[in-house]
C-alpha positions in Angstrom: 14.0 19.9 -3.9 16.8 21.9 -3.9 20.8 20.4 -3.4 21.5 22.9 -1.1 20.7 22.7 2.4 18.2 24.1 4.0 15.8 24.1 8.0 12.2 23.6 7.0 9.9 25.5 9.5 6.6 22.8 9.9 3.7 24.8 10.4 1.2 23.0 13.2 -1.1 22.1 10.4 1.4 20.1 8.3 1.9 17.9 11.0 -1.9 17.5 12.3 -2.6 16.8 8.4 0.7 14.1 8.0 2.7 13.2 11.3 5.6 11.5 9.4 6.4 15.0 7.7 8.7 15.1 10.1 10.6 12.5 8.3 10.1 13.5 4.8 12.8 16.6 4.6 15.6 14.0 3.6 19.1 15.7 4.2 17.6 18.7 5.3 17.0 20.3 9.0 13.3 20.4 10.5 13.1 23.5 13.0 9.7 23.2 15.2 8.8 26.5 16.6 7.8 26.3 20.1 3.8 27.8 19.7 3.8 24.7 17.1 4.1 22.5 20.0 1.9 24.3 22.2 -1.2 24.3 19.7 -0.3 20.4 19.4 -0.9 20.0 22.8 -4.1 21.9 22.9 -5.2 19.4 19.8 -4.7 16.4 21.2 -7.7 15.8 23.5 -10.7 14.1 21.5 -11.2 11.0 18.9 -10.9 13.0 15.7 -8.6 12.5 13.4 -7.0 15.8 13.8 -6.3 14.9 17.8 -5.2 11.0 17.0 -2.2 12.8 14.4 -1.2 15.8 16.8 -0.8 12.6 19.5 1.4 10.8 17.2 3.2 13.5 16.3 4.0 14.4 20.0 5.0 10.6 20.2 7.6 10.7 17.3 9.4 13.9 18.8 9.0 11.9 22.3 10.7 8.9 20.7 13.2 11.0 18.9 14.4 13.0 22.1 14.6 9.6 24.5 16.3 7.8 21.2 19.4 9.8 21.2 19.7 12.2 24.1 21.8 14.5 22.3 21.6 18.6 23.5 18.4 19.7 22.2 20.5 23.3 21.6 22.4 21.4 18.8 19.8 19.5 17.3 18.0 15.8 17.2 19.1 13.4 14.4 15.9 12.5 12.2 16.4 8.8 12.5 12.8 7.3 11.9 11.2 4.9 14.4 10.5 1.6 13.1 6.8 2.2 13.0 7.4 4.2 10.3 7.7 3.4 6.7 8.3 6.2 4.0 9.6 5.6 0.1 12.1 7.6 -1.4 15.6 8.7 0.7 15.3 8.3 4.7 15.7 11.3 6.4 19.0 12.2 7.3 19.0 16.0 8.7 18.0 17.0 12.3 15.2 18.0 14.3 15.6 21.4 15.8 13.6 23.7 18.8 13.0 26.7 19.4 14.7 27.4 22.4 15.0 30.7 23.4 11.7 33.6 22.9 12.0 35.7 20.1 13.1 39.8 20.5 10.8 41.8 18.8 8.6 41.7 16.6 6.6 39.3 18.0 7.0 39.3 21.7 4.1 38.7 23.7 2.2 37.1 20.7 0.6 33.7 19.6 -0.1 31.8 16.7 1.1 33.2 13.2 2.8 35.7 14.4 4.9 33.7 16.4 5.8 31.2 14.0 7.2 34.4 11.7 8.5 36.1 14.8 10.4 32.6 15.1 11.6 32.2 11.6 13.0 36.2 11.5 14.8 34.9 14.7 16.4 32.0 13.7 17.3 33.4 10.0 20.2 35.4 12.5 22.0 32.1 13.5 21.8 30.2 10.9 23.8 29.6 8.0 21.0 27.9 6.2 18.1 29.1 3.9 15.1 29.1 6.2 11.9 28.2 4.3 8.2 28.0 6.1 6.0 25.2 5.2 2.4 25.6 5.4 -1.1 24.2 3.9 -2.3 27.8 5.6 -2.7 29.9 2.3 -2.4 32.9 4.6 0.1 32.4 6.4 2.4 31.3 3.3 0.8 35.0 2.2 2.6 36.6 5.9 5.8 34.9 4.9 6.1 36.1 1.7 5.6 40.0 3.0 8.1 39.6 5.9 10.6 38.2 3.3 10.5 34.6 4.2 10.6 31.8 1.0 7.1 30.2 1.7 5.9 26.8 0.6 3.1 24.4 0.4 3.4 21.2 1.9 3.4 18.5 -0.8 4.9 15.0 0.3 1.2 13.9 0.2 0.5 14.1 -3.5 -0.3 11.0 -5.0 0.1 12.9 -8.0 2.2 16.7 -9.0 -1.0 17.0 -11.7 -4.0 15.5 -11.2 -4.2 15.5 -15.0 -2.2 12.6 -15.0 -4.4 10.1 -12.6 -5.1 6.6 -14.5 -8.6 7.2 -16.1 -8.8 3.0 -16.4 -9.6 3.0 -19.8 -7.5 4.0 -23.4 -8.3 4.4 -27.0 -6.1 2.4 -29.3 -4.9 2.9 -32.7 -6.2 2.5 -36.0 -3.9 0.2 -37.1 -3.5 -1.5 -33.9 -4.4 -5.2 -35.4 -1.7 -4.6 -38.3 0.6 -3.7 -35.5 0.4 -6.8 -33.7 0.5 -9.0 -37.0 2.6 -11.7 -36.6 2.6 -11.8 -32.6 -1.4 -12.2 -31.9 -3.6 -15.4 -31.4 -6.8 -15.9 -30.6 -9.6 -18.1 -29.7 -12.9 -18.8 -27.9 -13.5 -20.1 -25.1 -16.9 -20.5 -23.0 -18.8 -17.6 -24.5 -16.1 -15.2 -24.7 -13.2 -14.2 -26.9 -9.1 -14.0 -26.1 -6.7 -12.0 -27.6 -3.7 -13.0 -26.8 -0.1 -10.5 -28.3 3.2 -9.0 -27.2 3.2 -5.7 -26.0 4.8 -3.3 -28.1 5.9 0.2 -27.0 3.2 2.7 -26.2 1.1 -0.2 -25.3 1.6 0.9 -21.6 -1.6 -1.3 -19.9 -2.5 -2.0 -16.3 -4.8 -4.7 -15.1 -8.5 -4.5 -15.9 -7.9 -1.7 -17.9 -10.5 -0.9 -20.3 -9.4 -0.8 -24.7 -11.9 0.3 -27.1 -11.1 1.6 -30.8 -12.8 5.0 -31.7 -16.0 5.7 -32.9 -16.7 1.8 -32.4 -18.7 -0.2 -29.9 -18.3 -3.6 -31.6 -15.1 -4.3 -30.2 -14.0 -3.1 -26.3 -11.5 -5.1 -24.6 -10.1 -5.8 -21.2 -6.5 -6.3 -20.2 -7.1 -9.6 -18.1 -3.6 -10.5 -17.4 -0.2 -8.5 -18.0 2.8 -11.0 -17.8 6.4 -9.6 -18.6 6.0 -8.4 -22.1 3.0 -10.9 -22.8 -0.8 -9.3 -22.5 -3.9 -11.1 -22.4 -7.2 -9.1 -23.3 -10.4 -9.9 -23.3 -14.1 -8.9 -25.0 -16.0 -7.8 -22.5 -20.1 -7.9 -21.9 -22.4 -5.6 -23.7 -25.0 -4.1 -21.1 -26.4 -1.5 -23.4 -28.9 -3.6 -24.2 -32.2 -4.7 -22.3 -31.7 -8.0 -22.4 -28.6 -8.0 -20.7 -29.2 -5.2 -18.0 -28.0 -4.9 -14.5 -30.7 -4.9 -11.8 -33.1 -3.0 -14.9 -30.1 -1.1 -15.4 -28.1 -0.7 -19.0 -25.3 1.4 -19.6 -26.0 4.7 -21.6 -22.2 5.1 -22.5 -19.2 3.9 -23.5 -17.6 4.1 -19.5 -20.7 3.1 -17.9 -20.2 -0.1 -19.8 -16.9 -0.4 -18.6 -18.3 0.0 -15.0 -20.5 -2.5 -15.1 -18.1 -4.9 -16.7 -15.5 -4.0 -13.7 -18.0 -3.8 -10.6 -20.0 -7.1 -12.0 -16.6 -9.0 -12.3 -15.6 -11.4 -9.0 -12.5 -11.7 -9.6 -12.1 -7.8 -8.9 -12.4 -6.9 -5.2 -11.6 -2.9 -5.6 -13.3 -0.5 -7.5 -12.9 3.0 -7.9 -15.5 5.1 -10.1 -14.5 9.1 -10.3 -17.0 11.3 -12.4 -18.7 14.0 -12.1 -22.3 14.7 -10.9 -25.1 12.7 -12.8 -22.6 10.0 -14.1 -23.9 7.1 -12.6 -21.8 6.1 -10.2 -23.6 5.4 -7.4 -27.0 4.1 -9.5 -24.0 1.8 -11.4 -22.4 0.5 -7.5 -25.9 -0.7 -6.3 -27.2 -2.1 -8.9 -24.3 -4.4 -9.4 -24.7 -4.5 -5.8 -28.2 -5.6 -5.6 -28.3 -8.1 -8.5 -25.1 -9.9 -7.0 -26.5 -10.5 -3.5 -29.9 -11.1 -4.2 -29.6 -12.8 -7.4 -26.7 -14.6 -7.4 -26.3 -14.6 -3.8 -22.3 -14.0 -3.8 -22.3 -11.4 -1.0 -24.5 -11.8 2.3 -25.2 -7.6 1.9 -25.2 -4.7 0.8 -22.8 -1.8 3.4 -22.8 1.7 2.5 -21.3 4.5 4.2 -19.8 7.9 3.0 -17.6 11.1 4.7 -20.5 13.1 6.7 -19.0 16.4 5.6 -21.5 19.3 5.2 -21.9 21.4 1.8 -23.0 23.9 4.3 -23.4 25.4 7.7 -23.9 22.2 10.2 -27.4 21.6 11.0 -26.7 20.3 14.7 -27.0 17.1 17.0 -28.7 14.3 14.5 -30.6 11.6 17.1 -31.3 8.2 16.8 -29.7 5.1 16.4 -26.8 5.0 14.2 -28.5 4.5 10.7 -30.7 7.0 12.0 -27.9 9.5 12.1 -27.1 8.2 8.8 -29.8 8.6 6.9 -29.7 12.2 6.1 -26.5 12.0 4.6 -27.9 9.0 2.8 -29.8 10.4 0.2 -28.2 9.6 -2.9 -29.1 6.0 -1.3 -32.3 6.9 -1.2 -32.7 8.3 -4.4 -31.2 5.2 -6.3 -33.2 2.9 -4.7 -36.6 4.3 -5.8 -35.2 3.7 -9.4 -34.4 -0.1 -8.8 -37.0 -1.3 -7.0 -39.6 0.3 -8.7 -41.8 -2.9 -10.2 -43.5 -3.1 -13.9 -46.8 -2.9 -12.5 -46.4 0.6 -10.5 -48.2 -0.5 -7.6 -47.9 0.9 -3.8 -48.2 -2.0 -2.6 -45.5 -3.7 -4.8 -43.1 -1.5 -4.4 -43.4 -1.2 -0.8 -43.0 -4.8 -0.3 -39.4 -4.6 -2.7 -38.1 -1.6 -0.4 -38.8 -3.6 3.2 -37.2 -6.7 1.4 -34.2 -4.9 -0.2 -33.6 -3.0 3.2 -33.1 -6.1 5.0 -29.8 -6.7 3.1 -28.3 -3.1 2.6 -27.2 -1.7 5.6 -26.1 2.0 6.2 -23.1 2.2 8.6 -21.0 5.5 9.3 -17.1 5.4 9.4 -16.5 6.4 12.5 -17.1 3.4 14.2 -15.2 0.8 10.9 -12.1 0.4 12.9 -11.5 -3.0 14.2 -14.2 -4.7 12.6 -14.2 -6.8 9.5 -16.6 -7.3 6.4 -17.0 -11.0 5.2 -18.8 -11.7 2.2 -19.9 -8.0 2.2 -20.3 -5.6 -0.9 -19.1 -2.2 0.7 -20.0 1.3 -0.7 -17.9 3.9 0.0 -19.5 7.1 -0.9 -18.3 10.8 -1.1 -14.5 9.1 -1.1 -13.5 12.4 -2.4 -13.5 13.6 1.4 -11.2 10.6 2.7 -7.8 11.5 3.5 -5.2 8.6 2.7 -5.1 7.8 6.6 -9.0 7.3 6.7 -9.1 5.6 3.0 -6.8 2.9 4.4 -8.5 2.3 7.9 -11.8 1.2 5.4 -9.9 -0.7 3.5 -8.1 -2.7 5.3 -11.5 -3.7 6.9 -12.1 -5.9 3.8 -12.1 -9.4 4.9 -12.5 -12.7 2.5 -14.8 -12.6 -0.4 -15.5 -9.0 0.6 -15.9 -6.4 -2.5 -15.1 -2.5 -2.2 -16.4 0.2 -4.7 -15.2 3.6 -4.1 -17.3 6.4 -5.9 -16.4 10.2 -5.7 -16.3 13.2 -7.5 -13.3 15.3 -6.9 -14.6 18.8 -8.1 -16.5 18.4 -5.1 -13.8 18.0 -2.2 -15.4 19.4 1.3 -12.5 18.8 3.5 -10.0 21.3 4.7 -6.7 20.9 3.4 -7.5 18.2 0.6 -7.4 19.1 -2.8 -7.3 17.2 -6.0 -4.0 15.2 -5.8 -4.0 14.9 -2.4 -7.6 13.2 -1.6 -7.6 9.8 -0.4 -9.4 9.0 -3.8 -6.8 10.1 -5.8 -4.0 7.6 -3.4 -6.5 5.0 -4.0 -6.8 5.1 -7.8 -2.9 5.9 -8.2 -1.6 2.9 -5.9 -4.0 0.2 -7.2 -3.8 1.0 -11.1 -0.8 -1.9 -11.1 -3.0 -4.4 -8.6 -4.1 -7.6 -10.7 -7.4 -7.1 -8.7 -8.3 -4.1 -9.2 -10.1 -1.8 -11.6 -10.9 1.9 -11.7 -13.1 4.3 -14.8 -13.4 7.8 -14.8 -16.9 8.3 -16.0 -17.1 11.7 -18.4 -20.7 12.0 -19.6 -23.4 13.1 -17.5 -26.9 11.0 -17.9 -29.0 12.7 -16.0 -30.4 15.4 -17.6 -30.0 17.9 -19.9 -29.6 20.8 -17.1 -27.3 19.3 -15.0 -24.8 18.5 -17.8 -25.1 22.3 -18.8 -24.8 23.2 -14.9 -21.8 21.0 -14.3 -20.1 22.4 -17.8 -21.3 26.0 -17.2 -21.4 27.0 -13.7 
């Protein structure tokens, strides 16, 4: 951001998408047109999340204005309430109104045009750059036409590329043992195998981060523990094989092992798998699932929910109870499940007896109805988290209670939700924040199992 200062213009949609981007201008001015606050006020009724951040939003200014007192001609200083916590510099600039109607162009007009209308007006008075910001790609367009500097909004990026999100797992160097001479021991201890060395530089691990050398499956490791410049790794299973499968299940790949590992692992109560379609994420999530609360009973069930955001045009009212209403969106659920419980001996009757006893412990719940409760001893599924925005990624969270397990799977060449994109889907926050957690794991899944046409459709098309 640029030394100089400037008066940002926040479009209506900036602040329905993130109602603390009022404080997140630092030493610059934040000018609110007045048709912003007027379509605030006609989104506030209703339970969306849309209507909960244009009520918040109408709150901070409310706080702001009763805070100080000061002559709203002159400007409000952006001095955040204390429910508010931002990192980075605390916003030091003012909060300004549009108080008088724009001359012409624009008279007599609503919406776009009178947030330009606004801007061309106040460019007159002020000694300041003016710059609009907007997640409306058209309206960033307008701006640009009329003359006026134009951005996007992008204090929600958890990253500037999304190239550079943790994939959870690195190859290491050819001589990485010769490396390490000297300052590496190791032993055995209860079936498994410890490497314990000193991190050298470019050994830049985080927890539960996956090693493996190239063109070798012998040897993967795990970073178990990271303490100052001290690592701890560890060998981790093999389920390629049939004899030690998941549920039925083996891994096919190098990252589906490395899923397995993570989402089989107790001592890791957050997992996030990204890939893209036919990677395994969700056949990977219940399996582990299944084989952990009906074999070794650690979890009471199995909870899975996902964003109900159409691919297409909306196909109406959906009745029934609530798992009713979920069940259409359910069908990667579905789908899975006919692969796991189907028994050796094919038989209807077999396999109908495995689907009434497995749906007795996997429950299908929909999000709009997790706040205020809490999961104990549950293993959650959070489907489709590509479609969360940070706000909603947190409220599920944070619903985690003790013993509790959560496995986010998404895909984010697939985002559905207005105004998210790559590195700013509540996916991408989750992976990005947790990467450093000692409880935590996350792989990106690259190769596509499930058949030859949809790898060549998800490369081609």
């Amino acid at each position: 951001m640029s030394k100089e200062k400037r008066v940002y213009v926040l479009d209506t949609n900036v602040l329905m998408h993130d109602p603390t981007a009022l404080f997140r201008f630092a030493e610059h001015d934040v000018f609110i047109p007045m048709v912003v606050l007027e379509e605030l006020d006609a989104a506030k009724k209703g339970s969306s999340e849309v209507a909960r951040n244009a009520r918040q939003v109408s709150r901070f200014i409310h706080e702001l204005i009763e805070a100080d007192g000061a002559d709203l001609h002159v400007g409000i200083p952006l001095r955040m309430p204390g429910s508010v916590q931002l990192s980075g510099r605390p916003a030091s600039g003012k909060l300004l109104f549009q108080t008088v109607e724009p001359r012409s162009p624009g008279r007599g007009i609503a919406g776009d045009h009178a947030i330009l209308a606004s801007i061309l007006e106040l460019r007159q008075s002020c000694p300041h750059q003016v710059v609009l910001v907007s997640k409306d790609i058209n309206l960033r367009i307008k701006a640009s036409i009329c003359g006026i500097p134009a951005e996007d909004y992008e204090n929600d990026r958890a990253l500037d590329d999304f190239s550079l999100l943790y994939r959870g797992h690195a190859q290491l160097p050819e001589d990485f043992w010769e490396r390490h001479e000297g300052h590496l021991r190791s032993w055995s201890e209860r079936g498994r195998t410890y490497y314990e060395l000193r991190r050298l530089p470019g050994d830049d691990w985080f927890p539960h981060q996956f090693l493996y050398f190239a063109g070798s499956e012998d040897l993967e490791l795990r970073v178990l523990r990271l303490d100052g410049d001290r690592a701890l790794l560890e060998m981790i299973d093999d389920y390629r094989s049939g004899h030690h499968s998941v549920w039925g299940v083996t891994a096919r790949n190098r990252e589906q092992n490395f899923a397995l590992n993570a989402l089989m692992d107790p001592e890791v109560d957050f997992v996030t798998l990204l890939g893209t379609a036919g990677t395994g994420k969700t056949l990977l999530a219940l399996a582990a699932g299944l084989a952990q609360t009906m074999d070794q009973q650690r979890y009471r069930e199995i909870i899975m929910t996902r964003a109900t955001v159409s691919v297409g045009e909306d196909i109406g009212f959906l009745p029934g109870t609530e798992e009713e209403k979920m069940t259409p969106w359910m069908g990667a659920l579905t789908d899975n499940l006919e692969v796991l419980t189907s028994p050796q001996d094919g038989s209807a009757w077999a396999r109908a007896a495995t689907q009434d006893l497995l749906a007795s412990r996997i429950k299908i719940r929909s999000m709009n109805f997790m706040r205020g409760r809490t999961f104990l001893n549950r293993y959650v599924i959070i489907d489709e988290a590509q479609n969360l925005t940070p706000k909603q990624m947190k409220t599920l969270l944070t619903r985690a209670g003790p013993g509790t397990k959560m496995v986010c799977l998404g895909n984010v060449e697939q985002i559905d939700t207005p105004y998210l994109t790559e590195t700013t889907s509540g996916l991408t926050y989750a992976v990005d924040r947790f990467k450093s957690w000692a409880h935590s794991a996350h792989v990106t899944l690259r190769r596509g199992e499930r058949s030859r046409l949809a790898d060549f459709a998800s490369e081609s098309l």
